[in-house]
VONUTOR-76544 format. One record per atom (N, C-alpha, C): residue number from 1; x, y, z; residue in one letter; atom name; chain. Coordinates in steps of 0.2 Angstrom, whole numbers, plus 5000, padded with zeros to 4 digits. Layout:
N
<torkol><sero>NUM</sero><px>X</px><py>Y</py><pz>Z</pz><lumti>a</lumti><tilum>CA</tilum><midren>A</midren></torkol>
...
***
This chain:
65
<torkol><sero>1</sero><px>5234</px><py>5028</py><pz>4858</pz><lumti>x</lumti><tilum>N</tilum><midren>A</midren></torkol>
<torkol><sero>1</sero><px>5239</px><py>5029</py><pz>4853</pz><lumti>x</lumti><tilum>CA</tilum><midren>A</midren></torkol>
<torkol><sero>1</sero><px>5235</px><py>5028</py><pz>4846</pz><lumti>x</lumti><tilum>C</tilum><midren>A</midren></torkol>
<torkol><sero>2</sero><px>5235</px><py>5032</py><pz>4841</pz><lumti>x</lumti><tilum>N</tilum><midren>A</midren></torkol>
<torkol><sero>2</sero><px>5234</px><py>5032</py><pz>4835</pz><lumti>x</lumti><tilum>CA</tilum><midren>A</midren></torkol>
<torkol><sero>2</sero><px>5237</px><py>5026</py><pz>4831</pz><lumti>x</lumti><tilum>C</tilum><midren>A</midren></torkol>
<torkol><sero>3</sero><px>5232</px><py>5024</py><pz>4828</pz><lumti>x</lumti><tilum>N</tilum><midren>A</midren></torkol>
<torkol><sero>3</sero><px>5234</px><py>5018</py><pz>4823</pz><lumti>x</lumti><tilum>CA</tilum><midren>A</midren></torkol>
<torkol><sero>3</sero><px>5240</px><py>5017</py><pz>4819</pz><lumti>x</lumti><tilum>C</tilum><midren>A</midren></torkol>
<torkol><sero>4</sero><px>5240</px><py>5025</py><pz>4816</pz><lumti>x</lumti><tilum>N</tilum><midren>A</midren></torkol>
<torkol><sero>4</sero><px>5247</px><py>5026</py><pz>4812</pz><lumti>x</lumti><tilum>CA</tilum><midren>A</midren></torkol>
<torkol><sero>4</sero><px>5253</px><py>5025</py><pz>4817</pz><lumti>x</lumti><tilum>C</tilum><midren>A</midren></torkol>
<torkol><sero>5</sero><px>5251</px><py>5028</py><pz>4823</pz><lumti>x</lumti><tilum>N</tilum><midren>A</midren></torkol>
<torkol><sero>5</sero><px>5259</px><py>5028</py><pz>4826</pz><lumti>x</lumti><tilum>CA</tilum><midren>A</midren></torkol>
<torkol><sero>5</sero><px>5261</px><py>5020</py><pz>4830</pz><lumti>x</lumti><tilum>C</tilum><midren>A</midren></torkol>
<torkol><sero>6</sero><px>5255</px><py>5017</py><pz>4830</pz><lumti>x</lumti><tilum>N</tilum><midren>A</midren></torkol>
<torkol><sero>6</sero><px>5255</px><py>5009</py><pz>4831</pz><lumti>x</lumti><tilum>CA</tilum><midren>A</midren></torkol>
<torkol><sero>6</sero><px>5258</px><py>5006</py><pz>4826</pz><lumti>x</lumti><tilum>C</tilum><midren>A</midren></torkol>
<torkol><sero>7</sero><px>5258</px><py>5007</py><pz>4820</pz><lumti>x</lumti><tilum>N</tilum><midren>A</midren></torkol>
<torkol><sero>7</sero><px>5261</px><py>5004</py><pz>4812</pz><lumti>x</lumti><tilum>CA</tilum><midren>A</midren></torkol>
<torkol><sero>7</sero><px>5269</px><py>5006</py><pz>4814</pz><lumti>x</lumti><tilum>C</tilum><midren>A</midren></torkol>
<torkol><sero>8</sero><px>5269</px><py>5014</py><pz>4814</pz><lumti>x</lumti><tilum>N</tilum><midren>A</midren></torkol>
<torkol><sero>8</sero><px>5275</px><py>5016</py><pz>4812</pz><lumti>x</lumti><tilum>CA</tilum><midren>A</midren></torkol>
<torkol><sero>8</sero><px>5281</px><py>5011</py><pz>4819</pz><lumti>x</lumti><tilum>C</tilum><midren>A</midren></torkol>
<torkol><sero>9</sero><px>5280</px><py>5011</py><pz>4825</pz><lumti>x</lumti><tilum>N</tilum><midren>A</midren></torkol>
<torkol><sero>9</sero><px>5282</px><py>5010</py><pz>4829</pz><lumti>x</lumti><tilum>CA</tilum><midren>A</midren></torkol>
<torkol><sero>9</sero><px>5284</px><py>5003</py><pz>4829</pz><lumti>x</lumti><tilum>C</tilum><midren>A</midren></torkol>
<torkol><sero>10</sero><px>5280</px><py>4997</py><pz>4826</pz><lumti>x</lumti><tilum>N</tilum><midren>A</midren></torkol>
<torkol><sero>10</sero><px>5280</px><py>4991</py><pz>4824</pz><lumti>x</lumti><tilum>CA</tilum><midren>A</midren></torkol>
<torkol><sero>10</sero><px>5285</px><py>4991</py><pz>4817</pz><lumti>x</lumti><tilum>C</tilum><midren>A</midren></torkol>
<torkol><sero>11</sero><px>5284</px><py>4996</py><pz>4812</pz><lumti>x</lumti><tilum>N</tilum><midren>A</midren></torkol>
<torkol><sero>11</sero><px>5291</px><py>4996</py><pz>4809</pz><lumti>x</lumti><tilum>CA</tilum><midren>A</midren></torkol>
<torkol><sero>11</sero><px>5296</px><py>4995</py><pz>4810</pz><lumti>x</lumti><tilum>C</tilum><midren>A</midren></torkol>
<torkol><sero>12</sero><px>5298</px><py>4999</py><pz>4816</pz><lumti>x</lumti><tilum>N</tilum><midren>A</midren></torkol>
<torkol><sero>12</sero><px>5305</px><py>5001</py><pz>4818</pz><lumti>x</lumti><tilum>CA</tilum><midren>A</midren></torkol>
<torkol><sero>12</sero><px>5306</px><py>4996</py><pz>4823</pz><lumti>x</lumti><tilum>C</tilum><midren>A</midren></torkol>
<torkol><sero>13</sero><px>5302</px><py>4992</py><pz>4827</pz><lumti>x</lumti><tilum>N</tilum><midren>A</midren></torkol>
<torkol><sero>13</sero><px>5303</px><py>4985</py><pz>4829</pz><lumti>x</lumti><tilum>CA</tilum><midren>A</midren></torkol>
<torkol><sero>13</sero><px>5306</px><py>4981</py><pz>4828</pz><lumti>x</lumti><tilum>C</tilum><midren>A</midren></torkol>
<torkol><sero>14</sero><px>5304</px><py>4979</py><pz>4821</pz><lumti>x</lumti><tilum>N</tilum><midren>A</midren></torkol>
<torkol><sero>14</sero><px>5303</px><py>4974</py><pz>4815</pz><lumti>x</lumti><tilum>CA</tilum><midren>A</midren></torkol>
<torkol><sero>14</sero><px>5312</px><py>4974</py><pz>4814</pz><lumti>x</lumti><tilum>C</tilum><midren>A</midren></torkol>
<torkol><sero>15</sero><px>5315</px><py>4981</py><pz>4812</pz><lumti>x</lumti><tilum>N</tilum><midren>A</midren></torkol>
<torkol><sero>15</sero><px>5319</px><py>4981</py><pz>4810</pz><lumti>x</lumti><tilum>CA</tilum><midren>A</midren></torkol>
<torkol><sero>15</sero><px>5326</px><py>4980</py><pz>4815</pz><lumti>x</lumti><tilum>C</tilum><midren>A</midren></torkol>
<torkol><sero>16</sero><px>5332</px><py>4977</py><pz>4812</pz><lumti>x</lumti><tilum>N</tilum><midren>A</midren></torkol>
<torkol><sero>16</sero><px>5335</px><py>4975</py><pz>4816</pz><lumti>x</lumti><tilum>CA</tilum><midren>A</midren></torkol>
<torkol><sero>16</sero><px>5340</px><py>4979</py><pz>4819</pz><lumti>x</lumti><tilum>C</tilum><midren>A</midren></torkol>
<torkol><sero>17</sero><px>5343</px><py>4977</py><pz>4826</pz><lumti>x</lumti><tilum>N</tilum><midren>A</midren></torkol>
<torkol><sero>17</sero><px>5346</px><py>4981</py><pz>4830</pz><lumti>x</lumti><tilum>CA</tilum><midren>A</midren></torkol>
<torkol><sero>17</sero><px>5351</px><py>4986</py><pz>4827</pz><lumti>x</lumti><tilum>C</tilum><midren>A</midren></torkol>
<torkol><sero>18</sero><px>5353</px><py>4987</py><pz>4823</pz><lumti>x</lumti><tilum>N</tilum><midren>A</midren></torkol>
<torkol><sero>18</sero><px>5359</px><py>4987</py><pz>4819</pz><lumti>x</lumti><tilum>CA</tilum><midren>A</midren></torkol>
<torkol><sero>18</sero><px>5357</px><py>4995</py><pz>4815</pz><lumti>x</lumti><tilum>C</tilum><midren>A</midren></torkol>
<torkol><sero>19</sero><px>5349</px><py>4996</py><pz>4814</pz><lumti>x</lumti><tilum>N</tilum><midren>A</midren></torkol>
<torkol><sero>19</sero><px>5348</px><py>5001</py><pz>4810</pz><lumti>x</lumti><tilum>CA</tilum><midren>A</midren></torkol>
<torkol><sero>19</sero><px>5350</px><py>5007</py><pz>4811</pz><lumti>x</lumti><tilum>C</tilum><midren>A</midren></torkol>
<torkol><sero>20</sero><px>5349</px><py>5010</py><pz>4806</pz><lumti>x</lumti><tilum>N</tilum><midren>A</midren></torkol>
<torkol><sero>20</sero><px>5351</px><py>5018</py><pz>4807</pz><lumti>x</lumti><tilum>CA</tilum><midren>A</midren></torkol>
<torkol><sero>20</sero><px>5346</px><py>5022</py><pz>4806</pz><lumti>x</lumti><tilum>C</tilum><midren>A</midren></torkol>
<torkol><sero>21</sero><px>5348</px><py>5027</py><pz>4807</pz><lumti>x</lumti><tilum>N</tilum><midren>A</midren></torkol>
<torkol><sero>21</sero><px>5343</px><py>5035</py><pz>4809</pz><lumti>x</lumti><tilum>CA</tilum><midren>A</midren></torkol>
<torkol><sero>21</sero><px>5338</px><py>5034</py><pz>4799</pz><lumti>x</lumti><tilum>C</tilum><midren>A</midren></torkol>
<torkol><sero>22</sero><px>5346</px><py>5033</py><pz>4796</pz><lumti>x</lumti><tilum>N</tilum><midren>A</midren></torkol>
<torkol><sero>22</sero><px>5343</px><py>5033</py><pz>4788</pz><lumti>x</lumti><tilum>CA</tilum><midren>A</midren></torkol>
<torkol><sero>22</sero><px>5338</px><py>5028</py><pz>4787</pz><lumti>x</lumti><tilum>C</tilum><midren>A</midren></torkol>
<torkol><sero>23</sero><px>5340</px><py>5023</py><pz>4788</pz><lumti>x</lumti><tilum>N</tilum><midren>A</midren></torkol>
<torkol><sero>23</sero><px>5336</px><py>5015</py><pz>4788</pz><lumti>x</lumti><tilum>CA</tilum><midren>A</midren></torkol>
<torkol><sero>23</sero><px>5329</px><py>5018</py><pz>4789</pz><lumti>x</lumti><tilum>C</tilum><midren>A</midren></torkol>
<torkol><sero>24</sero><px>5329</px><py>5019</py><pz>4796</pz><lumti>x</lumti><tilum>N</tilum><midren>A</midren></torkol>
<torkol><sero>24</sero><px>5321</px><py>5020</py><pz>4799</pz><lumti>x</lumti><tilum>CA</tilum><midren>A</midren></torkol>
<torkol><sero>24</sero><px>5317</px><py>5026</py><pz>4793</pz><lumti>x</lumti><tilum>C</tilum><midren>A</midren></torkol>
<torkol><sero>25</sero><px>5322</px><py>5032</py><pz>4792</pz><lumti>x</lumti><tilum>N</tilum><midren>A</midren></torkol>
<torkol><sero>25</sero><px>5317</px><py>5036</py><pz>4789</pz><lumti>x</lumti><tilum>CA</tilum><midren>A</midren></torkol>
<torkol><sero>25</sero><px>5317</px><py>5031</py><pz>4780</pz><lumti>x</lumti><tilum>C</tilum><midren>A</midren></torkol>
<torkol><sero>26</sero><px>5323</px><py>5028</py><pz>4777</pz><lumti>x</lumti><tilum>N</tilum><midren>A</midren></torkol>
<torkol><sero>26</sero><px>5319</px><py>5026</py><pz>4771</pz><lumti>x</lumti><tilum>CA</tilum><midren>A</midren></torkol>
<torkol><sero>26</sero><px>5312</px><py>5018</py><pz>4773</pz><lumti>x</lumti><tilum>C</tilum><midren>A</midren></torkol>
<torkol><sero>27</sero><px>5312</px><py>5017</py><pz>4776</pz><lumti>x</lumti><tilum>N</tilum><midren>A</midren></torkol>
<torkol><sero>27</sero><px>5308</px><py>5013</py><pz>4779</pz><lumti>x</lumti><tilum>CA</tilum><midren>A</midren></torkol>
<torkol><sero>27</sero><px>5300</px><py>5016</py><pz>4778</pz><lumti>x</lumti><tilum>C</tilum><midren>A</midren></torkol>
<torkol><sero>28</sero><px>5301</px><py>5021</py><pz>4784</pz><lumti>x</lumti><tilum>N</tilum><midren>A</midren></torkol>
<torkol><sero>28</sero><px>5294</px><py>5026</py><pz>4784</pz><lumti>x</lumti><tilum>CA</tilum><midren>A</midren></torkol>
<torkol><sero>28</sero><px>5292</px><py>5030</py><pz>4777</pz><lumti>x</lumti><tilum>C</tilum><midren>A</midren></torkol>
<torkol><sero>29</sero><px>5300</px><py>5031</py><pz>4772</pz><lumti>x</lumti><tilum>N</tilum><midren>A</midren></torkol>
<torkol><sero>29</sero><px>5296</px><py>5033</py><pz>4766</pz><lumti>x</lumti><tilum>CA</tilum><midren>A</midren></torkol>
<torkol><sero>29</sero><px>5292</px><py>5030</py><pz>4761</pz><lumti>x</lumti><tilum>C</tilum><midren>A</midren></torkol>
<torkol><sero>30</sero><px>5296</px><py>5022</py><pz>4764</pz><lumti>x</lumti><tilum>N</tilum><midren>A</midren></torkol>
<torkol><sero>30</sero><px>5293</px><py>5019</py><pz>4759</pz><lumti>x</lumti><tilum>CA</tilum><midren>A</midren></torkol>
<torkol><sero>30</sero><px>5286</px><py>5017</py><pz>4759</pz><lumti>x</lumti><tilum>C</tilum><midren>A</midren></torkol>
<torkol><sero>31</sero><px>5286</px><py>5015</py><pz>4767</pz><lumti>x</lumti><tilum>N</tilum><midren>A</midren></torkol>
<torkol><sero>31</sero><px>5277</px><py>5012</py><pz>4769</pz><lumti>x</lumti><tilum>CA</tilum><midren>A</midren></torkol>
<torkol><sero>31</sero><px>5273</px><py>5019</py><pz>4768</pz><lumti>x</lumti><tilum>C</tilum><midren>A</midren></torkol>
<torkol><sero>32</sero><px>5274</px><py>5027</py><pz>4766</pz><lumti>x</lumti><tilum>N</tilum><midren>A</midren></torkol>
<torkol><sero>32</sero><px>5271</px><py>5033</py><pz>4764</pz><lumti>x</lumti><tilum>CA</tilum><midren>A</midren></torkol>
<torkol><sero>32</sero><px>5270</px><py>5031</py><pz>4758</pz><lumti>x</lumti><tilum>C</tilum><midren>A</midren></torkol>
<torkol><sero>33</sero><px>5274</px><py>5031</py><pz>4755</pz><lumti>x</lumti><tilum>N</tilum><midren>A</midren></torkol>
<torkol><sero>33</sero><px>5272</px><py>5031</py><pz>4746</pz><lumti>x</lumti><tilum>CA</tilum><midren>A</midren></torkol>
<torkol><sero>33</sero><px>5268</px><py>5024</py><pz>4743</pz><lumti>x</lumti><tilum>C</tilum><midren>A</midren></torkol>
<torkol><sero>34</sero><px>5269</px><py>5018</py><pz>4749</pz><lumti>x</lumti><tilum>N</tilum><midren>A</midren></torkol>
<torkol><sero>34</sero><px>5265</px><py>5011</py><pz>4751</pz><lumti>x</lumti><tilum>CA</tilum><midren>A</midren></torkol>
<torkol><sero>34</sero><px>5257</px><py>5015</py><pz>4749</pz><lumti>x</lumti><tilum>C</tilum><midren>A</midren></torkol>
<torkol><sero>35</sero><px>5256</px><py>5016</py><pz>4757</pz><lumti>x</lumti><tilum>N</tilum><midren>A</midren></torkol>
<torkol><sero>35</sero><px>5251</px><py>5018</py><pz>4759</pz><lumti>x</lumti><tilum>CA</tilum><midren>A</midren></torkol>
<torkol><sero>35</sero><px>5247</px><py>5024</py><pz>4755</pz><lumti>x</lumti><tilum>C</tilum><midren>A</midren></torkol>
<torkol><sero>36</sero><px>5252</px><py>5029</py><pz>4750</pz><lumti>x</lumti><tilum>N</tilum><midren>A</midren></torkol>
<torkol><sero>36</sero><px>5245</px><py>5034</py><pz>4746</pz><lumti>x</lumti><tilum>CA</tilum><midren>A</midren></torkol>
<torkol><sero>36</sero><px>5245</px><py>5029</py><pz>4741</pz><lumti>x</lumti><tilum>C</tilum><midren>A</midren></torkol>
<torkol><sero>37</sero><px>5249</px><py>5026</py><pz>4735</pz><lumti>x</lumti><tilum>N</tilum><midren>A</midren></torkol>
<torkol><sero>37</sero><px>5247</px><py>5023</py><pz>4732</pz><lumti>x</lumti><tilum>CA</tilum><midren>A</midren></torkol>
<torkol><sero>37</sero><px>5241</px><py>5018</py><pz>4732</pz><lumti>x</lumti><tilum>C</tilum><midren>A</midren></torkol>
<torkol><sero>38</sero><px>5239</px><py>5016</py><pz>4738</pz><lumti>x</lumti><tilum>N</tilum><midren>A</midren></torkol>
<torkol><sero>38</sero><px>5233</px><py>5012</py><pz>4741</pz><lumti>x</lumti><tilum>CA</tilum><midren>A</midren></torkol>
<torkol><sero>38</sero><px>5227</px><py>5015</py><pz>4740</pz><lumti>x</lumti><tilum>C</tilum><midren>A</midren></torkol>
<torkol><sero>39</sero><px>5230</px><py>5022</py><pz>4744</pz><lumti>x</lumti><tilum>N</tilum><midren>A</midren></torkol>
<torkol><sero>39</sero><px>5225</px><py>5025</py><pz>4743</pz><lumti>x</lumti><tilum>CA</tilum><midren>A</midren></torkol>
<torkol><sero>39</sero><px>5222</px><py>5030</py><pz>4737</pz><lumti>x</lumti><tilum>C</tilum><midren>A</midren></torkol>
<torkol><sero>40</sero><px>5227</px><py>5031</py><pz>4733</pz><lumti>x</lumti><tilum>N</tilum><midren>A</midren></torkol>
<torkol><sero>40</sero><px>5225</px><py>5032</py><pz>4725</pz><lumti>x</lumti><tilum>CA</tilum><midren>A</midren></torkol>
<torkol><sero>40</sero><px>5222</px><py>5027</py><pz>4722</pz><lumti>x</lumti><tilum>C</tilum><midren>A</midren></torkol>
<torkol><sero>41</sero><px>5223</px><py>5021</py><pz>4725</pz><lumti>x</lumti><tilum>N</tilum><midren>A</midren></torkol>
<torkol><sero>41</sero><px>5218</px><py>5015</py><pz>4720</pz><lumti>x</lumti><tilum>CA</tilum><midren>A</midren></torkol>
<torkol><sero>41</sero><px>5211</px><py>5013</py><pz>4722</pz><lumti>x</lumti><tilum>C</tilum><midren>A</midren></torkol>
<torkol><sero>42</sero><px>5210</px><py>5015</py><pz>4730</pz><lumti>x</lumti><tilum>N</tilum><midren>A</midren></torkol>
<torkol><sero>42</sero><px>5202</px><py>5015</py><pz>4732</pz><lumti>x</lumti><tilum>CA</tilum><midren>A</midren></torkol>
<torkol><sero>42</sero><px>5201</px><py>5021</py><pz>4732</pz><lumti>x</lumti><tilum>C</tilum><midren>A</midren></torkol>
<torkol><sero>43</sero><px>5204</px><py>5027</py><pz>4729</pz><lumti>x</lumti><tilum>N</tilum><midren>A</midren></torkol>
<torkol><sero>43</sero><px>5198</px><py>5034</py><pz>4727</pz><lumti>x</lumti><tilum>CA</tilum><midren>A</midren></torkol>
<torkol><sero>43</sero><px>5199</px><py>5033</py><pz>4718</pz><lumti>x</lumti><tilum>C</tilum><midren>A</midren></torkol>
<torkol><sero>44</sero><px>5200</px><py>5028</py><pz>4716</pz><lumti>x</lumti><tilum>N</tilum><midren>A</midren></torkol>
<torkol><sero>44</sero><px>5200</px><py>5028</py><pz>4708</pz><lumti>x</lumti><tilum>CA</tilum><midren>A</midren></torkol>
<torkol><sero>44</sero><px>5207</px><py>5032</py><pz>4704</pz><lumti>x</lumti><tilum>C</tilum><midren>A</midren></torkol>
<torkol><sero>45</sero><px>5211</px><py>5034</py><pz>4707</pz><lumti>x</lumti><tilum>N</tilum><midren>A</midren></torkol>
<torkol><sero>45</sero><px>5215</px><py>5037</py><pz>4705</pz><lumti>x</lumti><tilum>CA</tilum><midren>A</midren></torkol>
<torkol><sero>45</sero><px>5221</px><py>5033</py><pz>4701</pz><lumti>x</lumti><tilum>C</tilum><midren>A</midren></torkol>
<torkol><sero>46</sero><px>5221</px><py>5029</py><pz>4694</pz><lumti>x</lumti><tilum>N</tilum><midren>A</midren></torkol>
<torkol><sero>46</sero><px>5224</px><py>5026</py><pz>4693</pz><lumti>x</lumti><tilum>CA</tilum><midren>A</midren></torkol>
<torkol><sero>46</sero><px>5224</px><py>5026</py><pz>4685</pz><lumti>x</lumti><tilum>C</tilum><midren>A</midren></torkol>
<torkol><sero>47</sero><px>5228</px><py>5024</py><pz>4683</pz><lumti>x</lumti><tilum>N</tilum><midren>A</midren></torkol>
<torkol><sero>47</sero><px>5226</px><py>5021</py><pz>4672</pz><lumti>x</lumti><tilum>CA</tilum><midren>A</midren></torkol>
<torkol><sero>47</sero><px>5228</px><py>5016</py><pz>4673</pz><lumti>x</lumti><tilum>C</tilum><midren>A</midren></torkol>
<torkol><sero>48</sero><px>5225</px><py>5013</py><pz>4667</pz><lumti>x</lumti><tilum>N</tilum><midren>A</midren></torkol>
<torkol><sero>48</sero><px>5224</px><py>5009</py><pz>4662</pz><lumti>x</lumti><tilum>CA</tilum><midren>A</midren></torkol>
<torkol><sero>48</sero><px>5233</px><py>5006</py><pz>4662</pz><lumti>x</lumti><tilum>C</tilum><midren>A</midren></torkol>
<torkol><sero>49</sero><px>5236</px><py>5000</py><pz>4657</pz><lumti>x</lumti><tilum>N</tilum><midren>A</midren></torkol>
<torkol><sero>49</sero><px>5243</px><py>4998</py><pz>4655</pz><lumti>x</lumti><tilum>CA</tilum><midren>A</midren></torkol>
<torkol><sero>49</sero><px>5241</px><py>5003</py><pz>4650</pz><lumti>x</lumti><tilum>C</tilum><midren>A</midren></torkol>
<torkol><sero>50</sero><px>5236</px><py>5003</py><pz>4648</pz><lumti>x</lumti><tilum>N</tilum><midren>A</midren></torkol>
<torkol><sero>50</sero><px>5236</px><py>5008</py><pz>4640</pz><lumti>x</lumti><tilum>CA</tilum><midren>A</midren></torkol>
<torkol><sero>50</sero><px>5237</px><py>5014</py><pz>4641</pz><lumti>x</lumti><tilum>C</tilum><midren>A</midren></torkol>
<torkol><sero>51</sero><px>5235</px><py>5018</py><pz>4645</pz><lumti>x</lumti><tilum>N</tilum><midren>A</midren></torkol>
<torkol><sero>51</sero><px>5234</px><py>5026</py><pz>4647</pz><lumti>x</lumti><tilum>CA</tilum><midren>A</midren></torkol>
<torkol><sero>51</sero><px>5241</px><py>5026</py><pz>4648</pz><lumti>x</lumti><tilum>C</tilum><midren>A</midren></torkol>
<torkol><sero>52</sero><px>5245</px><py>5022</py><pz>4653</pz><lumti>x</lumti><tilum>N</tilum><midren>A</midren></torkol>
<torkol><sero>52</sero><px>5251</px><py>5024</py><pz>4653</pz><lumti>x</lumti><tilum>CA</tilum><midren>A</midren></torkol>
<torkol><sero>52</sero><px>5255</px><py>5023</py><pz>4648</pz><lumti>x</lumti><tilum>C</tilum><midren>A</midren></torkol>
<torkol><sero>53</sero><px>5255</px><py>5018</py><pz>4645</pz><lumti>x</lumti><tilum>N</tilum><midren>A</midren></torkol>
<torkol><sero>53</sero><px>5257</px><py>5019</py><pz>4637</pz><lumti>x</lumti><tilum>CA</tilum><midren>A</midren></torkol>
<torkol><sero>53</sero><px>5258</px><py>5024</py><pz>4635</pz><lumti>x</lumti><tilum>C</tilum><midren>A</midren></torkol>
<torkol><sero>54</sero><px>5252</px><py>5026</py><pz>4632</pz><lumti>x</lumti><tilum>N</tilum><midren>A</midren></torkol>
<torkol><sero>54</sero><px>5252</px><py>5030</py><pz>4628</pz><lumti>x</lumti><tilum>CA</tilum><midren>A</midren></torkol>
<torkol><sero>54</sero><px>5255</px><py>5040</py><pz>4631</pz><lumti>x</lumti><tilum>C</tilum><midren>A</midren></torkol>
<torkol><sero>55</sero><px>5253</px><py>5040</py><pz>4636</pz><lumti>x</lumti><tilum>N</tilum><midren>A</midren></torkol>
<torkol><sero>55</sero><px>5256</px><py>5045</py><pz>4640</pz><lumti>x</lumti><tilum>CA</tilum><midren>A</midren></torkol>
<torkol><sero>55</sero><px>5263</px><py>5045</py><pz>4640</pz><lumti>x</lumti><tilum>C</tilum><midren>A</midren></torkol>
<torkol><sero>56</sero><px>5268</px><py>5037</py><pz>4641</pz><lumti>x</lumti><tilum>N</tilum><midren>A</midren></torkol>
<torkol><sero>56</sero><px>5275</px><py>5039</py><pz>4640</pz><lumti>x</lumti><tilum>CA</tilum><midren>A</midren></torkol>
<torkol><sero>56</sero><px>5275</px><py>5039</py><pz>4633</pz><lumti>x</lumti><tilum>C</tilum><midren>A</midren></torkol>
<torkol><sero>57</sero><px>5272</px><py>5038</py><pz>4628</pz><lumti>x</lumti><tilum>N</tilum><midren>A</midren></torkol>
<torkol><sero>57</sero><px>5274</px><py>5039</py><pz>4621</pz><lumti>x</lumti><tilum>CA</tilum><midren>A</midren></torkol>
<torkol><sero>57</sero><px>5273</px><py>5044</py><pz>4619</pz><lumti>x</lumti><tilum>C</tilum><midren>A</midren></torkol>
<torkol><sero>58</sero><px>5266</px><py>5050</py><pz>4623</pz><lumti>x</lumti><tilum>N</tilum><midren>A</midren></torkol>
<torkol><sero>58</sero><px>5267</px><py>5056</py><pz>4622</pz><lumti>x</lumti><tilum>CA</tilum><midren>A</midren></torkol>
<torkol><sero>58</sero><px>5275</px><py>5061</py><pz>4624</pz><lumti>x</lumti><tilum>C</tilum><midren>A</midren></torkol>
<torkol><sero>59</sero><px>5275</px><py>5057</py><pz>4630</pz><lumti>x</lumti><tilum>N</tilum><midren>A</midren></torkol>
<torkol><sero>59</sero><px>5280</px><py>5062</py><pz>4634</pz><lumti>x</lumti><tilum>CA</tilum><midren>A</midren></torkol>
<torkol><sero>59</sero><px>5289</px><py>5062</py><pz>4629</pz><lumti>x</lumti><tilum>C</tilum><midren>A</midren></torkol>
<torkol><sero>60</sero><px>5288</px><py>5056</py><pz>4628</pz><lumti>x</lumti><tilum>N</tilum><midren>A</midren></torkol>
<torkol><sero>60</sero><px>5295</px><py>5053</py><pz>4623</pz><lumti>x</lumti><tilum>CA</tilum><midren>A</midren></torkol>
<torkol><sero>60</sero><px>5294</px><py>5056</py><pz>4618</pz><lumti>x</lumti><tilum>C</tilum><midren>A</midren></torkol>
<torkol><sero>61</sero><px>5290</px><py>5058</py><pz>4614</pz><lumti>x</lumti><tilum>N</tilum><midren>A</midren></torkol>
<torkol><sero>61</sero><px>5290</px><py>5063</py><pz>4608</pz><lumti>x</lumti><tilum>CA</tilum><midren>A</midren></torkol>
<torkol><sero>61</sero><px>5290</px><py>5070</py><pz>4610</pz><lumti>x</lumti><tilum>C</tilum><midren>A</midren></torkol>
<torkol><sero>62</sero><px>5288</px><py>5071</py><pz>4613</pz><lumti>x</lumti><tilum>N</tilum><midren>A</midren></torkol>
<torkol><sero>62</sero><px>5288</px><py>5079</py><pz>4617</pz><lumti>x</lumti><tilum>CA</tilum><midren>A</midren></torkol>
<torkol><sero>62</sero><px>5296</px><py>5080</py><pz>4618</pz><lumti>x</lumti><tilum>C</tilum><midren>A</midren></torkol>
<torkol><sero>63</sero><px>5301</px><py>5074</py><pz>4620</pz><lumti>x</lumti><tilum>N</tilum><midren>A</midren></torkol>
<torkol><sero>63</sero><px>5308</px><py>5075</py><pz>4623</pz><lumti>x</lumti><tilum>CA</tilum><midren>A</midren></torkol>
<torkol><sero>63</sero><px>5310</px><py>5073</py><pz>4616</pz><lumti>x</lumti><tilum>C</tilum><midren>A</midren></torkol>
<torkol><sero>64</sero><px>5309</px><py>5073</py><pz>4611</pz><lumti>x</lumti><tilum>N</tilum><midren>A</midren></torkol>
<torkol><sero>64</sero><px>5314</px><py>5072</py><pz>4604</pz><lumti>x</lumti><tilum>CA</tilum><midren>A</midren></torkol>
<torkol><sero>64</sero><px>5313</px><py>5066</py><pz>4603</pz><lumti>x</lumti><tilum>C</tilum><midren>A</midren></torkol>
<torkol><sero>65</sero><px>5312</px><py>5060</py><pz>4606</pz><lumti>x</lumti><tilum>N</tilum><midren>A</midren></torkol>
<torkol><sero>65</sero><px>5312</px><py>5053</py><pz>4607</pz><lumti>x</lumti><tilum>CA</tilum><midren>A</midren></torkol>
<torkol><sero>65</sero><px>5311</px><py>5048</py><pz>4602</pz><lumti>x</lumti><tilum>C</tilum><midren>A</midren></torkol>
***
């Protein structure tokens, strides 16, 4: 069995008797968006406090802001 499905499977374990079909899926979206963000930070893909700053101060004057 694959690593991934040993995690996921342990998820829905974890969680208690009671969960729903919804539960399990925001669970598994969460530990996705968990698991790329990880991975955007060991291939370098990430900014600065400052870069992001200054991007939402670009984006807020672009909206009238």
């Amino acid at each position: 069995m694959s690593q991934e499905k040993n995690e996921v499977l342990e998820l829905i374990h974890r969680l208690p008797d009671t969960a729903t079909t919804m539960d399990i899926m925001e669970e598994l979206y969460f530990k996705q968006q968990v698991d790329q963000g990880l991975q955007d930070v060991a291939e370098g893909r990430v900014l600065t406090h400052q870069e992001l700053k200054n991007r939402i101060a670009q984006w807020r004057k672009s909206a009238g802001r």
